[in-house]
Backbone as JSON, one array per atom type, in Angstrom:
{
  "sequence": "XXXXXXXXXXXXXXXXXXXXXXXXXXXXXXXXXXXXXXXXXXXXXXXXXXXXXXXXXXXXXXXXXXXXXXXXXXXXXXXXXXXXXXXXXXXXXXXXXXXXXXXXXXXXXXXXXXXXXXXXXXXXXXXXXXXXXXXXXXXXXXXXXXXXXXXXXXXXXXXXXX",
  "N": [[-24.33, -28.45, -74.27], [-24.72, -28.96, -70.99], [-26.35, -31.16, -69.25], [-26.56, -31.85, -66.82], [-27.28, -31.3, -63.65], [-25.68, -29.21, -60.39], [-26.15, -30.33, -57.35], [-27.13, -28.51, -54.62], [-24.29, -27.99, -51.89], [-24.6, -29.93, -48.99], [-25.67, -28.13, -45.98], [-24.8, -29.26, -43.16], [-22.31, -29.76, -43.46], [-20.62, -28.05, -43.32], [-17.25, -26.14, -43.2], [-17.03, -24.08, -41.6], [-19.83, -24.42, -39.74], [-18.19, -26.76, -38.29], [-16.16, -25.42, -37.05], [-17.6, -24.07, -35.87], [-18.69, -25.88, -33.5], [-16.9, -27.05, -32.22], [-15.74, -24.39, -31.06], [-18.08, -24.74, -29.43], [-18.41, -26.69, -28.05], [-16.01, -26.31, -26.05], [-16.21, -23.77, -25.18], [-18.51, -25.09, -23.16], [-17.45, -27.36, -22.02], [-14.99, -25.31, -20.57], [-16.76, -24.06, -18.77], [-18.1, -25.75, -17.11], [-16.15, -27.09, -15.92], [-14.26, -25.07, -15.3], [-11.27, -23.96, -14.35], [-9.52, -26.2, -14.6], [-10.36, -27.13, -17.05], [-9.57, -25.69, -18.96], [-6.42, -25.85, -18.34], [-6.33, -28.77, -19.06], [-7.49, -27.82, -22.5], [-5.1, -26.95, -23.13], [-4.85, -23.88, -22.68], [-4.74, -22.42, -20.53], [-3.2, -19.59, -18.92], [-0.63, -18.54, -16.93], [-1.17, -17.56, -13.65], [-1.27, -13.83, -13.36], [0.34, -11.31, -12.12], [-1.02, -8.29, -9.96], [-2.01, -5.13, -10.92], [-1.11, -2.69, -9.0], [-2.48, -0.5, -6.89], [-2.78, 3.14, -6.26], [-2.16, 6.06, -4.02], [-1.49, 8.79, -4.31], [-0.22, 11.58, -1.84], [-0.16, 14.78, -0.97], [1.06, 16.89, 1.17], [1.67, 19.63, 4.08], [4.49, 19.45, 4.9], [5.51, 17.1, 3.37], [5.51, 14.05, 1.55], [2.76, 11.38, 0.64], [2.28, 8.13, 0.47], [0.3, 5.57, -0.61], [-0.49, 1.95, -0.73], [-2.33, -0.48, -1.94], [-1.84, -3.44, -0.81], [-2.53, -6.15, -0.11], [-2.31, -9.18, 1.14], [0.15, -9.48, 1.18], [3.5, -10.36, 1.95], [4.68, -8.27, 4.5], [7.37, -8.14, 4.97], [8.82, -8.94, 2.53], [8.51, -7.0, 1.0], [9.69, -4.67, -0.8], [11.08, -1.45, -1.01], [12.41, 1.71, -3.05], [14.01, 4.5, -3.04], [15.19, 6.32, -6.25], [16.59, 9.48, -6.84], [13.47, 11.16, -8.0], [11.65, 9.13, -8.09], [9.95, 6.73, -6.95], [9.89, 3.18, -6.45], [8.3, -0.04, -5.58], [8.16, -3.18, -4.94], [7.54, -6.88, -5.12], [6.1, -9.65, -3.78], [3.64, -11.56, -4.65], [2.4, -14.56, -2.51], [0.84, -17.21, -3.9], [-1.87, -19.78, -3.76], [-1.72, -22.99, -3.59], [-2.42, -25.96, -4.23], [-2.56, -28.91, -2.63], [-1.31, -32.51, -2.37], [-3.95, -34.15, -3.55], [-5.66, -32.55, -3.74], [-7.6, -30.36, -5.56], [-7.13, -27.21, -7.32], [-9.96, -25.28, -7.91], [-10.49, -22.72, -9.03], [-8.81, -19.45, -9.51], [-8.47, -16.56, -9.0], [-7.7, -14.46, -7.06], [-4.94, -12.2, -7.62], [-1.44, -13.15, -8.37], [2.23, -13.61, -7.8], [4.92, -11.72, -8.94], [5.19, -8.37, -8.3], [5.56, -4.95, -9.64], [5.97, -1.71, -8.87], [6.51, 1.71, -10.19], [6.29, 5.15, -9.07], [6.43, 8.47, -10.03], [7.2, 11.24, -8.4], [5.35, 14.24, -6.93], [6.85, 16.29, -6.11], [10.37, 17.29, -5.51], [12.28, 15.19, -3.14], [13.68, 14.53, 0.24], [16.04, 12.27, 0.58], [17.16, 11.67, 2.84], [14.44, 11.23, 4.69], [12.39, 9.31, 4.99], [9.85, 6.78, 5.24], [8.47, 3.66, 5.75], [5.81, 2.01, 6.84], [3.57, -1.03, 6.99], [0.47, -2.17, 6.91], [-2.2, -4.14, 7.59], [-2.86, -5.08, 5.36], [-1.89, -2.3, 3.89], [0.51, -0.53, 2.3], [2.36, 2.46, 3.6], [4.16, 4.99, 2.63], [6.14, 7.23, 3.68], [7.34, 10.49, 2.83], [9.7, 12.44, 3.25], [9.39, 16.62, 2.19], [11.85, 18.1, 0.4], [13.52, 20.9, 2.12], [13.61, 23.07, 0.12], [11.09, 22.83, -0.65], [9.43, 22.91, 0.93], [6.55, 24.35, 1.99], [6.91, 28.27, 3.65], [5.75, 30.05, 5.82], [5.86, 33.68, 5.33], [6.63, 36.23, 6.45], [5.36, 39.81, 6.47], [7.14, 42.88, 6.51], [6.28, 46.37, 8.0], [6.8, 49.39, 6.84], [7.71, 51.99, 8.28], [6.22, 54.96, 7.14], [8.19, 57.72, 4.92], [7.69, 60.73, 5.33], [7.79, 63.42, 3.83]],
  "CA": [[-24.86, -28.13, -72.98], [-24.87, -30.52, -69.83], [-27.78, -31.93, -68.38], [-26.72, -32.58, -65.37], [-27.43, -30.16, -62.59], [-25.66, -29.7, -59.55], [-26.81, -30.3, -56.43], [-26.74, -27.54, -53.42], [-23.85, -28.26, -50.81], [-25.21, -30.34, -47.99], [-25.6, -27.53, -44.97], [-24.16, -30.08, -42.41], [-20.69, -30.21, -43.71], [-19.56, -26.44, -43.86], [-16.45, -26.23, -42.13], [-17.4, -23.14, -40.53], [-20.22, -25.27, -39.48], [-17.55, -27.45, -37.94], [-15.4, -24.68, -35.89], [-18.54, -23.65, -34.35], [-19.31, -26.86, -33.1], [-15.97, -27.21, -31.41], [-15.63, -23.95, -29.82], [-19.08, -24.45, -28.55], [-17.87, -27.84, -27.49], [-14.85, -25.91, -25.37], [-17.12, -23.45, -24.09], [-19.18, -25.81, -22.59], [-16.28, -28.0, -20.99], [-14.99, -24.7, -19.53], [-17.74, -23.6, -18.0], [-18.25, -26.74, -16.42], [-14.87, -27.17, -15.26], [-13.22, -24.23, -14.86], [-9.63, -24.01, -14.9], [-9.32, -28.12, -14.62], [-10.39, -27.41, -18.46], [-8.32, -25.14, -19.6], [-5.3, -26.64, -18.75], [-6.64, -29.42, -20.24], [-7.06, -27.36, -23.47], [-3.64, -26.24, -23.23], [-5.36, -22.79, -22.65], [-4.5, -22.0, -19.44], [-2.59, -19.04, -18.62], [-0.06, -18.5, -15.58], [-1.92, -16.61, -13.36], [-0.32, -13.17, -13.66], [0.26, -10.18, -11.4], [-2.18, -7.35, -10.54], [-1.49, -4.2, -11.01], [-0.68, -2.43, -7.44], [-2.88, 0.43, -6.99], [-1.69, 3.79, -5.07], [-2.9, 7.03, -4.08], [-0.45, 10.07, -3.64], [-1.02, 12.65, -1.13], [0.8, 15.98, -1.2], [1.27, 17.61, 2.41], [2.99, 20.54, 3.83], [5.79, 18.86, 4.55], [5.74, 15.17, 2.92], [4.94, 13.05, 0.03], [2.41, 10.28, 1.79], [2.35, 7.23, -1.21], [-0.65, 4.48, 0.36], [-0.21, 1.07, -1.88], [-3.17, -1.68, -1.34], [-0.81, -4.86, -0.91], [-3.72, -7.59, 0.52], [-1.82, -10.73, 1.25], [1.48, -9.78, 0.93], [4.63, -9.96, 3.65], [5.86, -7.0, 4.58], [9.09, -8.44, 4.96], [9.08, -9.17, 1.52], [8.39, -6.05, 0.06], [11.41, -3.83, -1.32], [10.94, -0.09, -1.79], [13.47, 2.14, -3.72], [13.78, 5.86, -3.65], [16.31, 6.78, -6.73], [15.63, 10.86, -7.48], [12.35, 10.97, -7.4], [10.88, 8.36, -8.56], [9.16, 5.8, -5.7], [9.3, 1.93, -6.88], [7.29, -1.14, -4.75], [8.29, -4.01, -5.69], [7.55, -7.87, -3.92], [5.77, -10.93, -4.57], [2.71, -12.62, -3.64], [1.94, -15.83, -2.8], [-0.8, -18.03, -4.12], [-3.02, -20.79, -3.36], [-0.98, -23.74, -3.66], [-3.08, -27.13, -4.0], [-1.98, -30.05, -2.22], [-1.73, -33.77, -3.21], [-5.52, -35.06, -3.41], [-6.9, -30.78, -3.63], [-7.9, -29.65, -7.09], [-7.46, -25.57, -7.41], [-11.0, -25.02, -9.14], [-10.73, -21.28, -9.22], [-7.88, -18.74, -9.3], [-9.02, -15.11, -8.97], [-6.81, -13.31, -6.81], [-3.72, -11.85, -8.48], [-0.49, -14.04, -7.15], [2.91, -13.22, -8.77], [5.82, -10.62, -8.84], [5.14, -7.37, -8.48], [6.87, -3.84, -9.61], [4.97, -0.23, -9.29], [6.86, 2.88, -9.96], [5.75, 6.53, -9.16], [6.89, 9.8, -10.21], [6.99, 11.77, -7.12], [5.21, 15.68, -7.54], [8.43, 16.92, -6.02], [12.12, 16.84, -4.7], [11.86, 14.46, -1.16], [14.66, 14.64, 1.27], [15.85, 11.02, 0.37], [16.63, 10.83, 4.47], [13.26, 11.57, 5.94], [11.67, 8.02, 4.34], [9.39, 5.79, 6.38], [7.15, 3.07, 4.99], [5.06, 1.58, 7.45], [2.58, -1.54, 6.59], [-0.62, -2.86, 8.06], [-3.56, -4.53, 7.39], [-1.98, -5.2, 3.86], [-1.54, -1.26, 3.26], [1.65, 0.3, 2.72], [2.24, 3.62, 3.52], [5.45, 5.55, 2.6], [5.84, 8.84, 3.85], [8.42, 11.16, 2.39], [9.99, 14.74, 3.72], [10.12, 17.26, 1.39], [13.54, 18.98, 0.55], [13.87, 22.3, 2.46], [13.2, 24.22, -0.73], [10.0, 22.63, -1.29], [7.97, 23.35, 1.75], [5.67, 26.23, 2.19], [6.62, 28.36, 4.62], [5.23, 31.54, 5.9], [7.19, 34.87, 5.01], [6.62, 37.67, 7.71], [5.39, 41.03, 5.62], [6.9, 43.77, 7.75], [5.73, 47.29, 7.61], [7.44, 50.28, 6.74], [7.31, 53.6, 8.8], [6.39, 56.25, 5.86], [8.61, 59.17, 5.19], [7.14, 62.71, 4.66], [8.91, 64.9, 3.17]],
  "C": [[-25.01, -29.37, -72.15], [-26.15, -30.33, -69.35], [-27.82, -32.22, -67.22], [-26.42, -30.97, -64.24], [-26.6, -30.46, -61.01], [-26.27, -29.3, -58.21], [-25.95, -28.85, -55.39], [-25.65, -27.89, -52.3], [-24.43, -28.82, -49.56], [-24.93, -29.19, -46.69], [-24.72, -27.96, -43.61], [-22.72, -29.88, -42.14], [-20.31, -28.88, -43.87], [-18.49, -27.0, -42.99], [-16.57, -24.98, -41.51], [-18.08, -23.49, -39.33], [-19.39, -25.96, -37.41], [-17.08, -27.25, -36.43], [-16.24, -24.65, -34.89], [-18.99, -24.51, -33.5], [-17.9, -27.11, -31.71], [-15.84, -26.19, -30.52], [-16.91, -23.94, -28.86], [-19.28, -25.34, -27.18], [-16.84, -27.35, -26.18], [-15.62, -25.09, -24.5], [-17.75, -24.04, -22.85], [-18.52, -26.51, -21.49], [-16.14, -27.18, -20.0], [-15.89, -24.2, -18.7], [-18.29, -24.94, -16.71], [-17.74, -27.06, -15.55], [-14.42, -26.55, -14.68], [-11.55, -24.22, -15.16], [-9.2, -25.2, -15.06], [-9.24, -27.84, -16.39], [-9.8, -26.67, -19.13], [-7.21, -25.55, -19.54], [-5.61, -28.11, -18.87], [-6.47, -29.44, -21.94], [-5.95, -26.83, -24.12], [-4.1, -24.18, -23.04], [-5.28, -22.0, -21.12], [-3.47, -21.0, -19.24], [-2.05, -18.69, -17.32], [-1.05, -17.08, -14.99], [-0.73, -15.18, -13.0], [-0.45, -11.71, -12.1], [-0.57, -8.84, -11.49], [-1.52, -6.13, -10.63], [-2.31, -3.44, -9.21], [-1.4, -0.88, -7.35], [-2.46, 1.63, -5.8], [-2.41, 4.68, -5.03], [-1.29, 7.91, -3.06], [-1.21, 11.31, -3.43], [-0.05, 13.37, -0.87], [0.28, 16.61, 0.39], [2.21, 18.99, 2.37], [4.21, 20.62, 3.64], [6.29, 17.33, 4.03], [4.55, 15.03, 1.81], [4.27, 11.95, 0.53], [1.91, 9.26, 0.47], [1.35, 6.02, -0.17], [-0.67, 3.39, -1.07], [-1.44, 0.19, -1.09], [-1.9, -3.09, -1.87], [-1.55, -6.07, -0.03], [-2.53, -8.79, 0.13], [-0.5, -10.86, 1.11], [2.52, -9.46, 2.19], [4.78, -8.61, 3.63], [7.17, -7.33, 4.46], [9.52, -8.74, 3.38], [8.87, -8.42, 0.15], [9.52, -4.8, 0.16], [10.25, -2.76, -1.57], [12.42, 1.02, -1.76], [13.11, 3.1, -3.85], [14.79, 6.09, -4.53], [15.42, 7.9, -7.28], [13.84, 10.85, -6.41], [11.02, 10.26, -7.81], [10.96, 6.71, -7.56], [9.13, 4.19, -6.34], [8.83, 1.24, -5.35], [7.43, -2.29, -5.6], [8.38, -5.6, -4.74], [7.13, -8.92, -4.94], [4.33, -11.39, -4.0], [2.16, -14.21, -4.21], [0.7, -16.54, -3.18], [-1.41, -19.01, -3.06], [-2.17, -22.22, -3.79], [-1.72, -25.38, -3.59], [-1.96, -28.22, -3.87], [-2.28, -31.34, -2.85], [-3.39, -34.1, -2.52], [-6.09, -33.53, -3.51], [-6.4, -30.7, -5.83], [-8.14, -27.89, -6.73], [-8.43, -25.45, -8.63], [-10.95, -23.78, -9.49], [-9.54, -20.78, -9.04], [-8.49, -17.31, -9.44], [-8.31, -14.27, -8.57], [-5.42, -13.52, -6.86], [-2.36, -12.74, -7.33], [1.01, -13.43, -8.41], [3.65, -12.25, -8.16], [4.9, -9.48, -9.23], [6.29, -6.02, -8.72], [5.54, -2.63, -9.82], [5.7, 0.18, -9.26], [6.47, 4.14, -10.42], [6.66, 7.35, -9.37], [6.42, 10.31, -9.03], [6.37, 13.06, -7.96], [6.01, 16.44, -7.24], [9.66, 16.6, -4.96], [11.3, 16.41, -3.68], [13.19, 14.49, -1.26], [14.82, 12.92, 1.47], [16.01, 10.04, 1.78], [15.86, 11.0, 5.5], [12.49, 10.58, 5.02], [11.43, 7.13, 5.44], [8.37, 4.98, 5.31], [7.16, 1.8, 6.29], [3.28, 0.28, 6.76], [1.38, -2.14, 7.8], [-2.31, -3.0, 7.97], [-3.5, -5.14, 5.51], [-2.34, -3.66, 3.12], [-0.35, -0.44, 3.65], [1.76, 1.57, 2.79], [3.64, 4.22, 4.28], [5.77, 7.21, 2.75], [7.71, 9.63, 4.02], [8.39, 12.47, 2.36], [10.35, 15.2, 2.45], [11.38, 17.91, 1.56], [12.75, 20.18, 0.93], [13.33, 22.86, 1.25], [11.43, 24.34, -0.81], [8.75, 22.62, -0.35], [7.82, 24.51, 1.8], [6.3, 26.17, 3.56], [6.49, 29.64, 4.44], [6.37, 32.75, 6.03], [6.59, 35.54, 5.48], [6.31, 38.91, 6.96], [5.67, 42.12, 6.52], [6.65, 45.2, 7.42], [6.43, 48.28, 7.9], [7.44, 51.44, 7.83], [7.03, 54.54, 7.25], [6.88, 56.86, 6.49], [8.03, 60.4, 4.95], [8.24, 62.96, 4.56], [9.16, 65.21, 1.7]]
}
């Protein structure tokens, strides 16, 4: 039998310990910093594109598609009817820091964009308008002939006796 006992691991030295010390260390930086410290950390991600939100509105006669597009050209936004399925597709520009400017913040979405909708039915691919303004687009599409309501006349018989 040995005699010799051993001692408990010094608490100090875990390497779990360790990690936590570093990301608490990184934390700290970023928060301080901001994005300066992330790409620092190599942790910085390109800032990416938002997703293009829409609202479709069904009429008697038209498909009316409203896109929020804040900050973006019009001239530089493509839209594509193939069938019936609606794309939106552009770009927007960022924030661009100059020599001697530090970009401390990035928040709003910069980047290529692509949305495409399923229409709720056949459009008349040459009654298409898209109109922007105020940075909202709004694409308004005739339905095909088949697909509008229209009112059918019920006419009324004479009865026969007899």
């Amino acid at each position: 039998m040995s005699t010799e006992q051993s001692s408990p691991p010094n608490p100090d030295n875990r390497p779990v310990d360790k990690v936590r010390d570093v990301v608490v260390e990184w934390i700290e930086t970023v928060a301080g910093q901001g994005e300066k410290a992330l790409q620092a950390l190599g942790l910085a991600t390109p800032a990416r594109a938002s997703v293009i939100h829409a609202d479709v509105l069904e009429t008697t006669n038209d498909v009316v598609v409203t896109f929020d597009l804040p900050g973006v050209d019009p001239q530089a936004i493509d839209v594509v009817l193939v069938g019936n399925m609606l794309t939106v597709k552009g770009e927007r520009a960022g924030t661009v820091a100059a020599t001697g400017q530090v970009l401390h913040r990035r928040e709003r979405p910069v980047g290529k964009f692509e949305r495409s909708i399923a229409l709720p039915v056949s459009v008349d691919s040459t009654q298409v308008s898209a109109d922007s303004r105020h940075g909202v687009l709004v694409v308004r599409l005739g339905k095909e002939a088949r697909n509008v309501a229209r009112q059918i006349q019920v006419s009324i018989r004479p009865t026969v006796d007899g």
